[in-house]
C-alpha positions as CSV (number, residue, x, y, z in Angstrom):
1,X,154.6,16.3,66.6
2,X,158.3,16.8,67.5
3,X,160.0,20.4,67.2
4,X,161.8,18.5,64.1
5,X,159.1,17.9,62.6
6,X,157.3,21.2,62.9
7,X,160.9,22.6,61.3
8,X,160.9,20.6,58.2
9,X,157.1,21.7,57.3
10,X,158.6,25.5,57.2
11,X,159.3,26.8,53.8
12,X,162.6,28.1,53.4
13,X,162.6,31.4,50.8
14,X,166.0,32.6,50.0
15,X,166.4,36.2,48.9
16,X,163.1,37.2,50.4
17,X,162.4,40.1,50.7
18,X,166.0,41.3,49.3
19,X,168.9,39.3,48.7
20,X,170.6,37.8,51.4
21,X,167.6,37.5,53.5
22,X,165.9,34.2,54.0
23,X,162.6,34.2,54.6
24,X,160.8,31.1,56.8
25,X,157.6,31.2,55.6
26,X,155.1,29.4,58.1
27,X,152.1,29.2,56.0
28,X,153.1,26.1,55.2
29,X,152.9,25.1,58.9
30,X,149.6,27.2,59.7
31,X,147.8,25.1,56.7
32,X,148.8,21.7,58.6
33,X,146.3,21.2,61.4
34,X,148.5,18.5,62.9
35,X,150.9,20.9,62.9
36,X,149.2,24.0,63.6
37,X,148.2,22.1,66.9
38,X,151.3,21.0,67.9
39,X,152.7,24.7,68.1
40,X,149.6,26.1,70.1
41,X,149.5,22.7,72.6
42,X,153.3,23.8,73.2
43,X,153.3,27.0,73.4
44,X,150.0,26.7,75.8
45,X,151.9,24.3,77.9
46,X,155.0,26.3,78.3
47,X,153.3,29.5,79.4
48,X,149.5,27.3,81.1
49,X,149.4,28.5,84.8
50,X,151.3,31.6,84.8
51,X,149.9,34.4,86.2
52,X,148.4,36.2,82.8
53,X,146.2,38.7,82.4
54,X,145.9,39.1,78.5
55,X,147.8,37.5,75.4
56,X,148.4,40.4,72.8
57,X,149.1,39.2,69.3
58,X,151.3,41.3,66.8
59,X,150.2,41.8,62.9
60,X,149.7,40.1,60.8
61,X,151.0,36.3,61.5
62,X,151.6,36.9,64.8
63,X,147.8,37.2,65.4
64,X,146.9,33.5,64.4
65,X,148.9,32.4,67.2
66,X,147.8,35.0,69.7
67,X,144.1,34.3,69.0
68,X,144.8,30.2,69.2
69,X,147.3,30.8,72.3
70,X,144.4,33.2,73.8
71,X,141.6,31.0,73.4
72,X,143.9,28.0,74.9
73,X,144.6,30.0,77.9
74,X,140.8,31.0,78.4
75,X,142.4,34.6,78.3
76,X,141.6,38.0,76.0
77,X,143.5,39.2,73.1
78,X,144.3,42.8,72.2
79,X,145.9,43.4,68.8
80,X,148.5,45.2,68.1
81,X,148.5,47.2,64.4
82,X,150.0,49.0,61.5
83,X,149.0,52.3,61.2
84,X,145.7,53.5,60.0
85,X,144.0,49.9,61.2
86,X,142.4,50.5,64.4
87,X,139.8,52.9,64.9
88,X,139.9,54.1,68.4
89,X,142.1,56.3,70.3
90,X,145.6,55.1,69.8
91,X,149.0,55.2,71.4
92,X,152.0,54.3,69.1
93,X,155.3,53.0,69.3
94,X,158.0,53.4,66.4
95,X,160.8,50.0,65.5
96,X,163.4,49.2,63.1
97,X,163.6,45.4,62.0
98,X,166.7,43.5,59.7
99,X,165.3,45.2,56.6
100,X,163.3,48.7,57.2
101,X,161.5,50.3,60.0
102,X,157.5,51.3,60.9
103,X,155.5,51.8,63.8
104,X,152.9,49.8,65.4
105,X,149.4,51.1,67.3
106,X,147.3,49.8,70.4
107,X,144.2,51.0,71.4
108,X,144.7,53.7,74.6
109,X,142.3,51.2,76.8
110,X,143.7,47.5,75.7
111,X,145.8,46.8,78.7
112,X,144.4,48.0,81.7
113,X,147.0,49.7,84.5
114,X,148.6,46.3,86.3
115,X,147.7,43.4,83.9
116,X,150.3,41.1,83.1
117,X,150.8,40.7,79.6
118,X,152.1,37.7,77.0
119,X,153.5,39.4,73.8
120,X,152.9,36.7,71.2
121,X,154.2,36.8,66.9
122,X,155.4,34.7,64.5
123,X,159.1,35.1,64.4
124,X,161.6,36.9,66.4
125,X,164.0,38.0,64.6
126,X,166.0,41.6,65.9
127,X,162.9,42.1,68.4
128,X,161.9,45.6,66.9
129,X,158.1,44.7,66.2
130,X,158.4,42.9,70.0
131,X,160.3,45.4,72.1
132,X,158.0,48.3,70.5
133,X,154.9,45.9,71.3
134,X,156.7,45.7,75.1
135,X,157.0,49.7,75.5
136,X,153.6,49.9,74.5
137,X,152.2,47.8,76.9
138,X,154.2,49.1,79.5
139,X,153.3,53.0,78.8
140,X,149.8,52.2,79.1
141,X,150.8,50.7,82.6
142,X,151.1,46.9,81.9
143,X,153.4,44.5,82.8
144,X,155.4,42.6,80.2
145,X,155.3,38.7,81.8
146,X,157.0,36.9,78.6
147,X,157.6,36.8,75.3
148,X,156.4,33.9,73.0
149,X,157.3,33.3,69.5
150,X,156.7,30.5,66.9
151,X,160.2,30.8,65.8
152,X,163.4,32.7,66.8
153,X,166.3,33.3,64.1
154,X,169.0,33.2,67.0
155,X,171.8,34.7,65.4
156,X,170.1,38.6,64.7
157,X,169.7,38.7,68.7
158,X,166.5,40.3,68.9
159,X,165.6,38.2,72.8
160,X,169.0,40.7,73.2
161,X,166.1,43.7,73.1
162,X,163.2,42.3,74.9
163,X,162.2,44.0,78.3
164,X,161.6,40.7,80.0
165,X,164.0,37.3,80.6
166,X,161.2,35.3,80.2
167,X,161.2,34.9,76.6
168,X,160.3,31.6,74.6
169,X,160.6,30.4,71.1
170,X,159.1,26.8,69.9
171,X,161.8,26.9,66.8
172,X,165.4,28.2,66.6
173,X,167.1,28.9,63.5
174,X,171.0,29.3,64.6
């Protein structure tokens, strides 16, 4: 299935969640196995043979394409969380995104000292949820090898806050 494709099967919600926003809801895409394949065969192939250690997936959306990606890969996945979510010692990481902020928790022991590390979601949009995800990781001494992301809405600049050049988005919304 072509990029184009994959685009048109988005729903576009306008005013969501306040006005002005437009929301690109991709449960429309994730219920399409055709489609739903498509994304994780290319996003597999961008990132298949570099040198990875663990894929770790950002809630809540961003976890369906960690787990697919992971299991592609033949690699673990380690979940990155809302507060009050995980029940293990924690480290946590504080972000602001186009429309509020909130913090995001990791277990202490899911990235061990040295791995190299994909940071997989949904949608980057100003890179809050990301970059917080990419301090984490690196605090608890891993390396931050890429960035992958279903879809990027270009013109908020959120790669602009990423710790890493390596950053890649199936879809771009200019």
């Amino acid at each position: 299935m072509v990029v184009s494709d994959l685009k048109k099967i988005i729903r576009e919600v306008p005013d969501y969640p306040k006005p002005g926003i437009t929301f690109y809801d991709l449960t429309t895409l994730f219920k399409s196995g055709p489609a739903f394949h498509s994304v994780i065969e290319r996003l597999a192939g961008r990132f298949r043979g570099d040198k990875l250690d663990v894929v770790v997936g950002i809630e809540a959306r961003g976890f369906m394409i960690a787990a697919a990606l992971a299991y592609e890969l033949s690699l673990g996945i380690v979940p990155v969380r809302k507060p009050g979510k995980l029940p293990w010692k924690l480290m946590g990481e504080d972000y602001t995104l186009e429309y509020g902020t909130g913090r995001l928790e990791m277990h202490e022991d899911g990235i061990e000292r040295g791995q190299s590390v994909l940071v997989v979601d949904d949608v980057l949009a100003t890179g809050g949820t990301a970059a917080a995800t990419g301090r984490l990781v690196e605090r608890l001494g891993g390396k931050v090898y890429g960035y992958g992301f279903l879809a990027e809405l270009k013109f908020l600049k959120g790669r602009e806050r990423l710790s890493s050049d390596n950053v890649f988005s199936l879809i771009s919304y200019a």
